[in-house]
C-alpha positions in Angstrom: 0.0 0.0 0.0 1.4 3.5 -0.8 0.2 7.2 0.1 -2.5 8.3 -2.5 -2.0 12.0 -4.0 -3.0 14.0 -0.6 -4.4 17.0 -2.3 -7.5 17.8 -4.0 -8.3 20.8 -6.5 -4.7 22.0 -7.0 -4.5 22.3 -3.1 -6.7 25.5 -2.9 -8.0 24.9 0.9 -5.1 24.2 3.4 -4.7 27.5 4.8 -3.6 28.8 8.3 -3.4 32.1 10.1 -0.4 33.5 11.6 -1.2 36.7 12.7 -3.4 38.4 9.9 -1.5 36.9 7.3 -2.6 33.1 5.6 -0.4 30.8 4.3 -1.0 27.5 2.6 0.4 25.9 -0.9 0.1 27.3 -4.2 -1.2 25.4 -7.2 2.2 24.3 -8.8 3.2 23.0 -5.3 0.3 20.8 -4.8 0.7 19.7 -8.1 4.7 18.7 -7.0 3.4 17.2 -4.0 0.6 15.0 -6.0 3.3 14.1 -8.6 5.9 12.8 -5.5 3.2 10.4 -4.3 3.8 8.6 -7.9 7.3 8.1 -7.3 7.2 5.3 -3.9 4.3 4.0 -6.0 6.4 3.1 -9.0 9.2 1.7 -7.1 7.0 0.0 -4.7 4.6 -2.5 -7.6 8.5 -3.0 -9.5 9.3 -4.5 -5.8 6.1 -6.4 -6.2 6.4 -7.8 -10.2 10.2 -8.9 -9.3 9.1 -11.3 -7.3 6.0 -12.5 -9.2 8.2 -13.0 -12.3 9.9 -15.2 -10.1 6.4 -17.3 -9.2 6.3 -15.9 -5.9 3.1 -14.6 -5.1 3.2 -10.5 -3.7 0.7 -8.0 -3.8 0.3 -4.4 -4.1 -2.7 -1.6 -3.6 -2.3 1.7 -5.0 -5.4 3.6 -3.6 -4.8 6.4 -5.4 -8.2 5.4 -7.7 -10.0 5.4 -4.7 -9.1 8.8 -3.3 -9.9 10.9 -6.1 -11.4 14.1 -5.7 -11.3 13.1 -1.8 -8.0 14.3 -0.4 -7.4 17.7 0.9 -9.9 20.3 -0.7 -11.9 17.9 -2.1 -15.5 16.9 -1.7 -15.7 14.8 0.6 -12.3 15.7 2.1 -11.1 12.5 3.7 -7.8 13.9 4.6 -7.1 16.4 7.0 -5.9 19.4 6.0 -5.0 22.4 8.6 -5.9 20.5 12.0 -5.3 23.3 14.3 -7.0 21.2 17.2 -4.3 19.6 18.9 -4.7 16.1 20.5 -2.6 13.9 23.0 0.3 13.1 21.1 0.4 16.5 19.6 3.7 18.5 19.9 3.7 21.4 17.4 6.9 23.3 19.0 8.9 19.7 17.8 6.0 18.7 14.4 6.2 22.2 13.1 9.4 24.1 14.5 9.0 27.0 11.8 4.9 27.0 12.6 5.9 26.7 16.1 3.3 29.1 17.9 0.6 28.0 15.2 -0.9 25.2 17.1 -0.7 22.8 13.8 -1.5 19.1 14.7 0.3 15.9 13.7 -3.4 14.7 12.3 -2.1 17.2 9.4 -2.4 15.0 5.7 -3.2 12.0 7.7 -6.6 10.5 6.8 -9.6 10.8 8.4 -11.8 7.8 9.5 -13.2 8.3 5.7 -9.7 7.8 4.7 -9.3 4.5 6.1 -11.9 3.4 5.0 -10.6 4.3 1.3 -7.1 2.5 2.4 -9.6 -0.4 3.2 -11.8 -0.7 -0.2 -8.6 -0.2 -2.1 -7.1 -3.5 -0.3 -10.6 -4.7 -0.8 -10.3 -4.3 -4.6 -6.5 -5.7 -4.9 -7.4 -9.1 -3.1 -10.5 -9.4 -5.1 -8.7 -9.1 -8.4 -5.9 -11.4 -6.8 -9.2 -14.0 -6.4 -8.4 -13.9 -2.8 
């Protein structure tokens, strides 16, 4: 399993405040950022096919098909953008050193429980094709 593309719409919602200025990603680095999540994918089904050549049975599940239109800015977003609500395990003085006094949590491009449930039908999908 690899990371899908994590933004929706060119990236046009993850924005945050820092005083009265906003920051967030412009089109051509969501784009990058979408384009980089292709890169592990590749590398990660030519780890798979090797051994299959071989008759040794491996899988892989890209979920990118299933997250279309659903990662950050899109409709439903399953990812979380700009999670300024902190929880237990959040640190954002040690996650976010430049952001430091933003209050950013770690649940930042991490799916939400929508999102797993992507992760989920996309294994789904891979071990039904496999006739597993």
């Amino acid at each position: 399993m690899v990371y899908p593309p994590l933004l929706s719409n060119s990236g046009s919602a993850p924005r945050v405040g820092i005083g009265v200025a906003q920051i967030g990603l412009c089109a051509e680095s969501a784009d990058w950022l979408n384009d980089a999540a292709g890169t592990p994918a590749v590398a990660m089904q030519d780890a798979v096919d090797d051994p299959n050549r071989q008759g040794t049975q491996a899988w892989f599940s890209n979920p990118t098909n299933d997250f279309t239109g659903k990662g950050v800015c899109g409709d439903p977003e399953q990812v979380h953008g700009i999670v300024e609500t902190l929880v237990d395990s959040g640190n954002p003085m040690t996650d976010f050193p430049i952001l430091k006094n933003s209050g950013l949590s770690a649940q930042l491009f991490h799916p939400k429980i929508g999102g797993a449930y992507l992760y989920a039908d996309s294994l789904e999908h891979t071990m039904a094709n496999m006739g597993l």
